[in-house]
N, C-alpha and C positions, 0 to 999 in steps of 0.2 A: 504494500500500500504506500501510497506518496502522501507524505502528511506535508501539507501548507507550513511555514511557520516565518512569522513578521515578530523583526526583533528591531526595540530601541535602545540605544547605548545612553547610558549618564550622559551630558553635557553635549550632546548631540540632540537635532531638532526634526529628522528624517527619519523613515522606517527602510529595513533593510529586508528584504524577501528571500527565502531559500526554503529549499524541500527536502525535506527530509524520505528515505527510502527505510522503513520497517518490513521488511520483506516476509510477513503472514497473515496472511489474507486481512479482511475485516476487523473493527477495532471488537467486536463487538464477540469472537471468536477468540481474544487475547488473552493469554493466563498472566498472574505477577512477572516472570520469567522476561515476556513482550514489551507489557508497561516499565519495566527499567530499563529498556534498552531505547523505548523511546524520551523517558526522564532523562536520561542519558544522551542520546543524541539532541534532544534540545540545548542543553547546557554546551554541548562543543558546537552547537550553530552561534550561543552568543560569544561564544572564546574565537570562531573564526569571522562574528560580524568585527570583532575586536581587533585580532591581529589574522589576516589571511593565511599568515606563514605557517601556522601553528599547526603541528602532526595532529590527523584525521583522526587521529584512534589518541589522540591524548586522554590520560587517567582521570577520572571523576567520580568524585564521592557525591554520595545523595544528599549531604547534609549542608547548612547554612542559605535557605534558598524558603521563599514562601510562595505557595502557589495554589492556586484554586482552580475548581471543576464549574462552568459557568455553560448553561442552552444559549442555542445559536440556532432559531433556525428547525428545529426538532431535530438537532443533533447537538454535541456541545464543544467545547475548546478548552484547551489547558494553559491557563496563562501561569509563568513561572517568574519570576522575580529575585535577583542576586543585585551586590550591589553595585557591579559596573552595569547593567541596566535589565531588562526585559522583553520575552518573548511569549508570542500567544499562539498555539500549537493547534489545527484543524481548521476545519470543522472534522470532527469523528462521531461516525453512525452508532453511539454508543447511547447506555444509560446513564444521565447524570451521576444515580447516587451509585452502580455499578462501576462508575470510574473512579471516580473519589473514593469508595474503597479499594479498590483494590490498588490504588496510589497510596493511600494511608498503611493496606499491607508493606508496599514495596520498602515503604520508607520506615517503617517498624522494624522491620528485617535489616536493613543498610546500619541504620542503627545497633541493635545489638550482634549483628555480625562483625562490623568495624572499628564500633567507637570503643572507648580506651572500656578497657577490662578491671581499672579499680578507680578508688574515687577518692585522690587526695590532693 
């Protein structure tokens, strides 16, 4: 699937366009697995609205970033927010509250699969 996605950078005043390739089928068919790989690919479309040069497959953590599940249309959009600026992902043939969960899954997981193991 080609996912849309328009990103604004901080201290910039234009939106930048690029598509994203999630190569399985429908959004609406995606297990947790999908949804991070599109969380993910969002986040390296605003690292290369930012710098071009930047390696396609650069590493990213799910964490420090707010983002919401919002209708569009009888389909809905993922808008994502970090603080060099913002992107808004679709439209996807999806359920609102099916998507925001299982984005709440992906990032429960990112969380204690990655973040630090003790608390001092």
């Amino acid at each position: 699937m080609i996912v849309p996605v328009e990103i604004v950078l901080r201290g910039r005043d234009s939106a930048v366009t690029d598509s994203l390739v999630i190569p399985h089928g429908e959004a609406a068919t995606w297990d947790d697995a999908v949804v991070r790989e599109l969380l993910v690919e969002v986040l390296r479309a605003i690292g290369r609205a930012e710098d071009p040069t930047v390696s396609p497959d650069r590493a990213v953590m799910l964490q420090g970033f707010s983002w919401i599940v919002e209708p569009l249309d009888g389909q809905v959009v993922i808008a994502v927010e970090i603080p060099m600026g913002a992107a808004v992902a679709g439209p996807l043939p999806i359920e609102q509250a099916e998507l925001d969960q299982r984005i709440s899954r992906v990032l429960r997981a990112e969380r204690r699969d990655v973040g630090p193991k003790t608390v001092h």
